[in-house]
C-alpha positions as a printed Julia matrix, in Angstrom:
400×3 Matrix{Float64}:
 187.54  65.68  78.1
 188.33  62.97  80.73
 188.64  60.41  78.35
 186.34  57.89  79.92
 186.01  54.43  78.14
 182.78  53.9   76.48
 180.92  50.47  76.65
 178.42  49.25  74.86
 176.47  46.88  77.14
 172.64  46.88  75.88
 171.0   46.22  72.29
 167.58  46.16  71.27
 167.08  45.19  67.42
 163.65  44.86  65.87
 163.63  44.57  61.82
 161.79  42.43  59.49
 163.96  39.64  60.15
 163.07  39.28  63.35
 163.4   40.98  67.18
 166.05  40.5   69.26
 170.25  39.49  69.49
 170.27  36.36  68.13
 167.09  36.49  65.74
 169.57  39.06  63.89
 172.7   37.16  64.24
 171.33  33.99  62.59
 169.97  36.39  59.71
 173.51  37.71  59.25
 176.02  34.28  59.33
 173.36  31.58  57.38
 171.89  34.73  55.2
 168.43  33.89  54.58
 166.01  35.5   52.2
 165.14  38.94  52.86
 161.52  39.67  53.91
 160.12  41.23  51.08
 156.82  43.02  50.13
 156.98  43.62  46.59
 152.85  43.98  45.94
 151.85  46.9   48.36
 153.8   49.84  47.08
 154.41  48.58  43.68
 156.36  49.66  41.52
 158.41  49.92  44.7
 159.55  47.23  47.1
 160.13  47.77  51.15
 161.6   45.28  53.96
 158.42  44.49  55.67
 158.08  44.24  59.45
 157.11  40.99  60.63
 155.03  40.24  63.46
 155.39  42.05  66.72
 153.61  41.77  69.82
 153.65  45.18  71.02
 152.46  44.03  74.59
 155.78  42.55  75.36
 157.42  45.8   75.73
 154.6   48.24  75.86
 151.93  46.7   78.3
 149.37  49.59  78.62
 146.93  49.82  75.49
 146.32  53.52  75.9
 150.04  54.07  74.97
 150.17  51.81  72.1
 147.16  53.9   70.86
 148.41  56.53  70.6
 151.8   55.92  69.48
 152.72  56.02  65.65
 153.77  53.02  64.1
 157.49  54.3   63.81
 157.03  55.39  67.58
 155.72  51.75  68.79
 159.08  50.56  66.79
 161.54  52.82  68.96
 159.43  52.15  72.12
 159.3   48.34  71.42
 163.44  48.5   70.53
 164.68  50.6   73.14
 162.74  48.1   75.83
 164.87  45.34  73.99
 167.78  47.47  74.43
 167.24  48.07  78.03
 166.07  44.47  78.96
 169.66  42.94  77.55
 171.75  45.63  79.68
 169.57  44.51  82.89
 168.04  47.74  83.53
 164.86  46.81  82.54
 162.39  48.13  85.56
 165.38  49.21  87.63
 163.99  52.61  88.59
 167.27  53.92  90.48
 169.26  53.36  87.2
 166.81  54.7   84.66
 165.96  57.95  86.73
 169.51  59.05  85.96
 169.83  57.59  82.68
 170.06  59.93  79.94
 168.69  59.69  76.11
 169.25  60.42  73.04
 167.06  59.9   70.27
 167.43  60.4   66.01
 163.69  60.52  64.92
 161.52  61.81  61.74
 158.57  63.74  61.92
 155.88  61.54  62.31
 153.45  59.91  59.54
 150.97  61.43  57.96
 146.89  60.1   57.7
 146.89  59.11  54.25
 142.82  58.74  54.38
 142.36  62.18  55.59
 144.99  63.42  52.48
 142.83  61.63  50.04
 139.71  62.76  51.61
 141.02  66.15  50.96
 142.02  66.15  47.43
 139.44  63.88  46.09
 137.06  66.63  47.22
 138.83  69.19  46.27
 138.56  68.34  42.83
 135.15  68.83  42.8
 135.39  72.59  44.1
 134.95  74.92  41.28
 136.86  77.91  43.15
 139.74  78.77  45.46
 137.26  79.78  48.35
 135.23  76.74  48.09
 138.73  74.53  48.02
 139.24  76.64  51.54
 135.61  76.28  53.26
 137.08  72.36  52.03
 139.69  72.28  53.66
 138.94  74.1   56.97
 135.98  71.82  57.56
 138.23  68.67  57.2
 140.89  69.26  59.12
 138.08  70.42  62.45
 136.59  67.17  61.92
 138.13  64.26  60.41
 142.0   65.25  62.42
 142.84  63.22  65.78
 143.89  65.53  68.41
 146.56  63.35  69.17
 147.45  62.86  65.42
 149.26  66.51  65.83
 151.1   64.84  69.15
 151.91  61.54  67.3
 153.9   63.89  64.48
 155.97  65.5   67.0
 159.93  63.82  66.52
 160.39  64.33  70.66
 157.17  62.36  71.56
 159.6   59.08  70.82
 161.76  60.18  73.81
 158.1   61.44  75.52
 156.67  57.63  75.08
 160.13  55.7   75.8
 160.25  57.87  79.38
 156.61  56.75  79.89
 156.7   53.29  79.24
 159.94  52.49  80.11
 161.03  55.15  83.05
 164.05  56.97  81.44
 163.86  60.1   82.56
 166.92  61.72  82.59
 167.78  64.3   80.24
 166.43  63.91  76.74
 167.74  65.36  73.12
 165.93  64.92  69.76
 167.59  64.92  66.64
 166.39  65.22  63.2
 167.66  65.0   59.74
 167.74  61.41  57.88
 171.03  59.81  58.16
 173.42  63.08  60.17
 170.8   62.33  62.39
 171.29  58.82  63.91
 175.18  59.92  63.22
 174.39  62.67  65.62
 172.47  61.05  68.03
 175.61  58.3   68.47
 178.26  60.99  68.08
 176.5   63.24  71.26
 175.96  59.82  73.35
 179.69  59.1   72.9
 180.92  62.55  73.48
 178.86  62.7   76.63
 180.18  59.36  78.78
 183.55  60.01  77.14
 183.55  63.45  78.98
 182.09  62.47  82.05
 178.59  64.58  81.78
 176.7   61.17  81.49
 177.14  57.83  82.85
 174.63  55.43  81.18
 172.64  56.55  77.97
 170.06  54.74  75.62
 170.15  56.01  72.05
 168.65  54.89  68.92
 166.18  55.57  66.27
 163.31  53.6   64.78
 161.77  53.67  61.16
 158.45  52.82  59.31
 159.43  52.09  55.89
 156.15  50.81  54.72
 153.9   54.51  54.55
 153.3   56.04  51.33
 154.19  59.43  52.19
 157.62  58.14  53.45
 158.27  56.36  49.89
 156.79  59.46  48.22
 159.61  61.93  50.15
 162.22  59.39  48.4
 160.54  59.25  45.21
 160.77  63.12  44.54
 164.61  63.11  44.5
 164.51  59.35  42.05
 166.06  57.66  44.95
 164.03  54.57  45.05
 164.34  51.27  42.97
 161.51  50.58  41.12
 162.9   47.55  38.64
 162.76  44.56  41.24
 165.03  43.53  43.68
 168.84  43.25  44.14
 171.91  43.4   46.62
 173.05  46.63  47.45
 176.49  46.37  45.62
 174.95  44.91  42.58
 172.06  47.74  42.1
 173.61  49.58  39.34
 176.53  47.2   38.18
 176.71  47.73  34.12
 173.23  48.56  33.82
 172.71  52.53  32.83
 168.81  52.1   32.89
 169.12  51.2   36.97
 171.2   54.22  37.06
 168.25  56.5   36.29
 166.02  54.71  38.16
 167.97  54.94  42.18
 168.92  52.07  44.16
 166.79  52.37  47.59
 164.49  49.55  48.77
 163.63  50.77  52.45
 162.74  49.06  55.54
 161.52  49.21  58.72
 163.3   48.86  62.06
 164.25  49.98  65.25
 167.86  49.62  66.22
 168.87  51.06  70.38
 171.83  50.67  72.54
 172.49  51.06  75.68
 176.09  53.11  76.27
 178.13  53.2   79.81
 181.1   54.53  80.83
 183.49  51.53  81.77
 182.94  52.76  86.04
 179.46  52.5   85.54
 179.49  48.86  83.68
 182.14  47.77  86.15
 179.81  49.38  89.55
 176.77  46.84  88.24
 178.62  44.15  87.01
 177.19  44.5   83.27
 177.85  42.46  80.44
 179.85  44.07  77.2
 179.12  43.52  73.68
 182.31  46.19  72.56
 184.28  49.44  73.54
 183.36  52.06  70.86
 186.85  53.96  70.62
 186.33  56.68  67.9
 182.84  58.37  65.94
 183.96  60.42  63.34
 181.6   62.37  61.68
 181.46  65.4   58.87
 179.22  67.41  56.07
 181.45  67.16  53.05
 180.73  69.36  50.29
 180.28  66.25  47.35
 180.35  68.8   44.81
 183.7   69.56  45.67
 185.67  66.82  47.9
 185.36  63.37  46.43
 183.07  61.45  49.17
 185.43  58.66  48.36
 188.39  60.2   49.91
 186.58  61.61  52.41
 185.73  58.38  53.4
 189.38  56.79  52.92
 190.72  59.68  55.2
 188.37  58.74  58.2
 188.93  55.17  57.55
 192.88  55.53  57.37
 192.46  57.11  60.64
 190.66  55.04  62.33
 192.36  52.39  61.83
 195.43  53.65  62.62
 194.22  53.98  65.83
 192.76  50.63  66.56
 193.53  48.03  63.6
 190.19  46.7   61.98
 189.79  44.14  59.33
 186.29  44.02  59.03
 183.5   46.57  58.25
 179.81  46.49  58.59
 178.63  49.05  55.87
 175.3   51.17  55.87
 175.83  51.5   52.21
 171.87  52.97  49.99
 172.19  51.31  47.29
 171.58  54.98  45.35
 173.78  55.02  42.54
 177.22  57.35  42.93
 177.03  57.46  47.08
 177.28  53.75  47.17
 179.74  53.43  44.51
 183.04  55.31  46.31
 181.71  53.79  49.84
 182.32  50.35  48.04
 185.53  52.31  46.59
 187.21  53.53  49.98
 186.5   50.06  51.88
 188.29  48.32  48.93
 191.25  51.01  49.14
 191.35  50.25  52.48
 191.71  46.34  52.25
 188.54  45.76  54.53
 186.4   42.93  54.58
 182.84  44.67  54.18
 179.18  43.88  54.24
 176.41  45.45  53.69
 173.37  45.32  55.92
 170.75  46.99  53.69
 171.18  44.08  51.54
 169.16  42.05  53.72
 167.53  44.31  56.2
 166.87  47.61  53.83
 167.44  51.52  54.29
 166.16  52.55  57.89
 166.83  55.92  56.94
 167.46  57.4   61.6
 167.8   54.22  62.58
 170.64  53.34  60.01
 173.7   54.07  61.83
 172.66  52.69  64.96
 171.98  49.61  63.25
 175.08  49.57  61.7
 176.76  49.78  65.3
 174.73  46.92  67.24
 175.74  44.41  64.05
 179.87  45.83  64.71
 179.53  45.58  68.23
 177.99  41.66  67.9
 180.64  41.09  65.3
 183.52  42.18  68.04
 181.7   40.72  70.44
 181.42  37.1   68.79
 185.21  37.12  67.45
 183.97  36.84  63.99
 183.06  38.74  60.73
 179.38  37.68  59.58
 178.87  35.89  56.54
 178.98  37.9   52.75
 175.18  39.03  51.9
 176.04  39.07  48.65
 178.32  37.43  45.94
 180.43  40.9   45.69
 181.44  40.88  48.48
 185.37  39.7   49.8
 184.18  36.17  51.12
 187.06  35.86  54.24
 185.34  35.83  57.39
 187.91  36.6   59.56
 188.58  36.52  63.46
 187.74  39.86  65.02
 189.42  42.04  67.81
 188.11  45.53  66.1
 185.22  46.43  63.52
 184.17  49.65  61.78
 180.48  50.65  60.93
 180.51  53.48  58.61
 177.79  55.34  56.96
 177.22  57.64  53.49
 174.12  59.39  53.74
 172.14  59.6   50.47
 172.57  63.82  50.53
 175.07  64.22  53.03
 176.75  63.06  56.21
 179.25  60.94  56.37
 180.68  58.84  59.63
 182.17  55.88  61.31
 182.48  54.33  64.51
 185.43  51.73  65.27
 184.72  49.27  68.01
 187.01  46.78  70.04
 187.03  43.73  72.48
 187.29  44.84  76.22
């Protein structure tokens, strides 16, 4: 390993507060409401995506057709991303630039699911419910509904629109993924095999089937909406009844190796000097410690005062996250609070609000009352994650 610095000079941030830098800035230091739809999926509540004019970032109509919400999302972002870096429609930059993506696997048509079981319940035997089925899926399926499910036609539509055609890695797997996706990215410049890479992950929080995945496991909050920290807080009933309220997003950044930055003159938000990542066995290793351990050594490293905290909400995970960062003395906020659980595109997230944290000098304003109200001055910032199952990770940035 060469040891190359690692730069982040690029982020793209779409969420339902808003596209852009500062749009999510302002959310974070004069916390406004959160943007809330509490009727569509009742009994559950999501972060709804505001308005987005897809043309801005994906100009052709033919690919915004057929492009998956979720996929539009990461498309939309990772233009962002590559727009604030300045490599927007530079061609001899973007050839070589590589990618790395964290991506699900696609929505499903709810009206052709329905279709299917509310005639199947009229089908009096197994062969009938067959002849069903057959016949619906040769005529009522898109072709390019099978292509829109694919988790590598994000990276497929971003080299399209956007010309990044480098090499190109798909990861899946909830949270480990976008951990993953970050992790490789890093490893990568810090080695020397890439120079500039755009990573992220995007996420459509408001489609039934994605709800219905959390649902299964009693993940999602279904008794009205609180801060993340506060979920569960001396109520047993909201114990039993999970602690995620979801939203959609798309979160990308833009990573170079310090030669590279320095060779084009870019701007830089922060210098990401450690991901640590791991797959701790819960049942056996308190996630708490586990999480104390990486923090202790981060810091150690580079001194941080201030987190910025992907924290669920889901009762038990989010308790010993809050638990380490208090161990450790850091300042701590967390995001989901305001923006929701973007599931991929959580970790990334996490990063771009760290690296405009280092790169303003300041900690953002609490999100909630539980959390330590100093705001202090910033050299250094961690973003660390808990996945709801498993995974684990931070990053620790610093000022160039």
């Amino acid at each position: 390993m060469q040891g190359n610095s690692v730069l982040i000079t690029g982020i793209g941030l779409v969420s339902s507060m808003g596209e852009g830098i500062e749009a999510h800035w302002q959310a974070v230091t004069a916390p406004l409401a959160p943007n809330l739809d509490k009727t569509g999926f009742a009994p559950y509540i999501v972060h709804r995506l505001g308005a987005v004019d897809w043309n801005l970032q994906i100009p052709r109509r033919s690919d915004q057709r057929q492009m998956e919400i979720w996929q539009r999302l990461g498309t939309y972002a990772a233009g962002l991303a590559l727009e604030d870096a300045g490599l927007k429609a530079r061609e001899d930059l973007t050839a070589k630039m590589d990618m790395i993506i964290a991506a699900g696997g696609g929505e499903r048509d709810i009206a052709v699911d329905t279709q299917i079981l509310a005639q199947a319940r009229l089908c009096r035997t197994e062969e009938e419910r067959g002849r069903l089925l057959n016949r619906i899926l040769l005529t009522e399926l898109r072709p390019t509904l099978f292509l829109a499910q694919l988790s590598n036609l994000l990276a497929g539509n971003i080299s399209i629109v956007h010309k990044v055609t480098g090499s190109s890695r798909s990861f899946m797997g909830e949270e480990g993924s976008g951990l993953a996706a970050m992790e490789t990215a890093f490893a990568r410049i810090r080695s020397g095999q890439s120079s500039h890479i755009l990573v992220g992950a995007s996420y459509n929080a408001e489609h039934y089937d994605m709800l219905l995945g959390q649902e299964l496991n009693s993940y999602l909050k279904a008794d009205g909406y609180a801060p993340v920290w506060s979920r569960h807080r001396g109520d047993e009933r909201a114990q039993a009844a999970g602690g995620l309220i979801t939203g959609t997003a798309g979160a990308f950044l833009v990573l170079e190796s310090a030669a590279h930055a320095e060779t084009r003159g870019a701007r830089v938000y922060a210098e990401i000097d450690i991901i640590a990542t791991g797959q701790t066995n819960r049942q056996k290793t308190s996630l708490a410690e586990t999480l104390s351990a990486m923090i202790k050594t981060a810091i150690a490293e580079k001194k941080a005062d201030f987190a910025v905290s992907a924290a669920s909400g889901v009762y038990g995970v989010t308790q010993q996250e809050e638990k380490a960062l208090q161990q450790a003395g850091l300042v701590y906020r967390a995001f989901s609070t305001l923006f929701g659980h973007m599931r991929e595109a959580q970790f990334p997230f996490a990063v771009a609000l760290a690296a405009l944290a280092v790169h303003k000098g300041r900690a953002f304003a609490p999100l909630e009352k539980k959390e330590p109200a100093q705001m202090p001055e910033l050299e250094s910032a961690l973003a660390i994650i808990a996945g709801i199952d498993r995974a684990e990770g931070l990053a620790c940035l610093s000022k160039v």
